[in-house]
LUMLUM-266946 format. One record per residue: residue in three letters; x, y, z of N, C-alpha, C in turn. Coordinates in pm, whole numbers, padded with zeros to 5 digits, always signed. Layout:
BEGIN
ALAXYZXYZXYZ ...
//
This chain:
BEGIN
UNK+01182-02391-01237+01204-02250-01215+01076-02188-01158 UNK+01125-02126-01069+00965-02053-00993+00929-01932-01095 UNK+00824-01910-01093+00748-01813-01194+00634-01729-01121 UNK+00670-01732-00970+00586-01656-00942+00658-01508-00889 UNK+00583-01406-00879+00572-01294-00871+00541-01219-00705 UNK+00673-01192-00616+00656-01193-00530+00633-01049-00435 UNK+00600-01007-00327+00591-00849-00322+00672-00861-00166 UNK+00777-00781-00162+00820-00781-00032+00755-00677+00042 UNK+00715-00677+00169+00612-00535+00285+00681-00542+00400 UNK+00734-00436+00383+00813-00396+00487+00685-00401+00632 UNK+00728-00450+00752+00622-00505+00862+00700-00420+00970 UNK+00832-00410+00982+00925-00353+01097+00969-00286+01096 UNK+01087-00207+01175+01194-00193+01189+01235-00104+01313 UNK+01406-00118+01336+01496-00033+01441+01416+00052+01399 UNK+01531+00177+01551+01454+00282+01564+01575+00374+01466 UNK+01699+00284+01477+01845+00393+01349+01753+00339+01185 UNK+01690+00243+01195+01629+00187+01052+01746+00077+00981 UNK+01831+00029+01061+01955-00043+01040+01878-00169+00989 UNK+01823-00279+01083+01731-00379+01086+01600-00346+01035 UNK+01566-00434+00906+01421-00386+00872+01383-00522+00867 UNK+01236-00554+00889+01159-00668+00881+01046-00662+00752 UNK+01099-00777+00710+00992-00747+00567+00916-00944+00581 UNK+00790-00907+00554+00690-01058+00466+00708-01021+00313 UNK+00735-01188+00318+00742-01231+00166+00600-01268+00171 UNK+00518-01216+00043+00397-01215+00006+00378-01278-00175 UNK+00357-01402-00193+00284-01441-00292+00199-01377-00406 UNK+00220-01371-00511+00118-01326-00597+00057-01419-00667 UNK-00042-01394-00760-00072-01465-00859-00049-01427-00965 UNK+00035-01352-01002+00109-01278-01138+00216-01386-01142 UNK+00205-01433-01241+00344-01557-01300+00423-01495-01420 UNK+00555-01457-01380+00664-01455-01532+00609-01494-01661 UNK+00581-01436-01703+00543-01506-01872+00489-01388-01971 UNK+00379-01390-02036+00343-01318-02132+00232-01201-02053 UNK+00217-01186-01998+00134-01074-01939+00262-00985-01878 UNK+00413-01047-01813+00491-00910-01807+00526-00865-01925 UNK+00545-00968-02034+00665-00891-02143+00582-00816-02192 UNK+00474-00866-02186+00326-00729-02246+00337-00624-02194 UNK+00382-00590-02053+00350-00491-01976+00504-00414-01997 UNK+00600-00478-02031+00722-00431-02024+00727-00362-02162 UNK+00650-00451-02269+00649-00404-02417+00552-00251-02414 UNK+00514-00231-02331+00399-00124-02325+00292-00148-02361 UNK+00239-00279-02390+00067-00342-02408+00058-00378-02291 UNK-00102-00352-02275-00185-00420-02136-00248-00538-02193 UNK-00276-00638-02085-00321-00726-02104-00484-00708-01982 UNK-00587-00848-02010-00721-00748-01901-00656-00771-01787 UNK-00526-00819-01725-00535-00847-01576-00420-00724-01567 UNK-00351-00670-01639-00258-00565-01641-00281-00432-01748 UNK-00355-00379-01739-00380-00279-01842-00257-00185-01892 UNK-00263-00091-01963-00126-00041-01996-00113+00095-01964 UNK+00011+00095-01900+00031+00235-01815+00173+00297-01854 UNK+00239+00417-01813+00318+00504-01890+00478+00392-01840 UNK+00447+00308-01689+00558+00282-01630+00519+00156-01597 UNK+00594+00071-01675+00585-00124-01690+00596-00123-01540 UNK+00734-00103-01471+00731-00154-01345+00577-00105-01234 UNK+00567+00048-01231+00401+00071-01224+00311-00023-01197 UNK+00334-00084-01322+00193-00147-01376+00201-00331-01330 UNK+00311-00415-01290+00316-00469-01256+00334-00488-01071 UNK+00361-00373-01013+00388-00365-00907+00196-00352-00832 UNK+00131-00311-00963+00003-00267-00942-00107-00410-00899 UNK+00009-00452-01057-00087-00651-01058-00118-00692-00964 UNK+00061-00712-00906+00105-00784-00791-00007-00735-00646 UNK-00015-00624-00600-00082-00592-00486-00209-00602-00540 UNK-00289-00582-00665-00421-00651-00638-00462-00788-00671 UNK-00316-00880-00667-00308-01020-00672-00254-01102-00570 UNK-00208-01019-00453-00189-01077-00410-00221-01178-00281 UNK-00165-01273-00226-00230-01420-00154-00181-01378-00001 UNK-00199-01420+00074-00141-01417+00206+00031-01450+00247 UNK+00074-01367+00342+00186-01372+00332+00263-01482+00410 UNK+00376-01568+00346+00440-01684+00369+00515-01671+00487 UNK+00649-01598+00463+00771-01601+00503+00796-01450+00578 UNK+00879-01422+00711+00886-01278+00765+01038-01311+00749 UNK+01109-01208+00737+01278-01167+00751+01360-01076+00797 UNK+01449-01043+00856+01480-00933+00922+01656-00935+00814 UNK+01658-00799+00810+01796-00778+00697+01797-00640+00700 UNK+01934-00606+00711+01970-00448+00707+01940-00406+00545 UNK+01965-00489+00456+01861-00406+00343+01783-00544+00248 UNK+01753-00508+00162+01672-00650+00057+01857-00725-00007 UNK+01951-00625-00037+02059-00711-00121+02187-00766-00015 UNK+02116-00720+00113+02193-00807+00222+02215-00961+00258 UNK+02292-00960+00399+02267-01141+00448+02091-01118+00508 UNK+02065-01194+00475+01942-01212+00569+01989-01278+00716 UNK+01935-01189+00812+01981-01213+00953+01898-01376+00991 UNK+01804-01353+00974+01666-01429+01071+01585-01467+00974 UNK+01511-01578+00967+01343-01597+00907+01294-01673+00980 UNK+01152-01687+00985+01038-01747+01023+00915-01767+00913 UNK+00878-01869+00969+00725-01863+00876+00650-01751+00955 UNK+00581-01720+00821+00425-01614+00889+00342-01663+01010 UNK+00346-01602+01084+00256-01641+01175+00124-01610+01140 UNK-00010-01706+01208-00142-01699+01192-00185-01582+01219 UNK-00130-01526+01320-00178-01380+01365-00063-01271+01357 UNK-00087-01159+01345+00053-01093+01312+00083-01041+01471 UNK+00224-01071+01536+00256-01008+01669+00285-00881+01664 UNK+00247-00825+01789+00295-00692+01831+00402-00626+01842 UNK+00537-00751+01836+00638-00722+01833+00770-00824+01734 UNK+00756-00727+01595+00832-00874+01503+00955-00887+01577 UNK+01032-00805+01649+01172-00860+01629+01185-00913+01755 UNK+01112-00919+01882+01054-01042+01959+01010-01138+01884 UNK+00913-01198+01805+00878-01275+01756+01000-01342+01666 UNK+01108-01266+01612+01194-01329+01553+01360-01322+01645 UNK+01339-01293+01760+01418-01368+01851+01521-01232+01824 UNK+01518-01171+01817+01658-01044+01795+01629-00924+01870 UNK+01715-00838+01861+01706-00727+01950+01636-00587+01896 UNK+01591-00542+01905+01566-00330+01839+01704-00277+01839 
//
């Protein structure tokens, strides 16, 4: 079971906002006892304790997180996913050129 902790960043999109392009980004926050801490309302030192668990893990995550893997294009996150690619080394000027689809 994966246990890691992932942050989606929106990178794109149309100009109706129909098609959005998001990187899947890595954390180093792993499922385990530092969320249920954070969910229980205790901080732990890599998550301190704040009024709003999700807050406070969404907080982890962006100052944990690694370089980004995977790019995707999807009219929302609980959609089909249209397209993926791996991350490219350099980020292009144009994702939905880079991922072969139209604006």
């Amino acid at each position: 079971m994966c246990r890691t902790v992932y942050l989606f960043r929106l990178v794109d999109w149309d100009s109706g906002q129909d098609v959005r392009v998001f990187a899947i980004v890595p954390t180093r926050v792993q499922f385990g006892s530092e969320i249920a801490e954070a969910f229980a309302g205790r901080g732990s030192a890599s998550m301190p304790a704040t009024t709003d668990p999700g807050l406070q893990l969404i907080a982890a995550a962006e100052a944990q997180q690694t370089d980004a893997t995977t790019v995707f294009a999807a009219c929302d996150l609980l959609g089909e996913i249209e397209v993926w690619r791996s991350f490219p080394d350099s980020e292009p000027k144009d994702w939905f050129r880079y991922l072969g689809i139209e604006r």
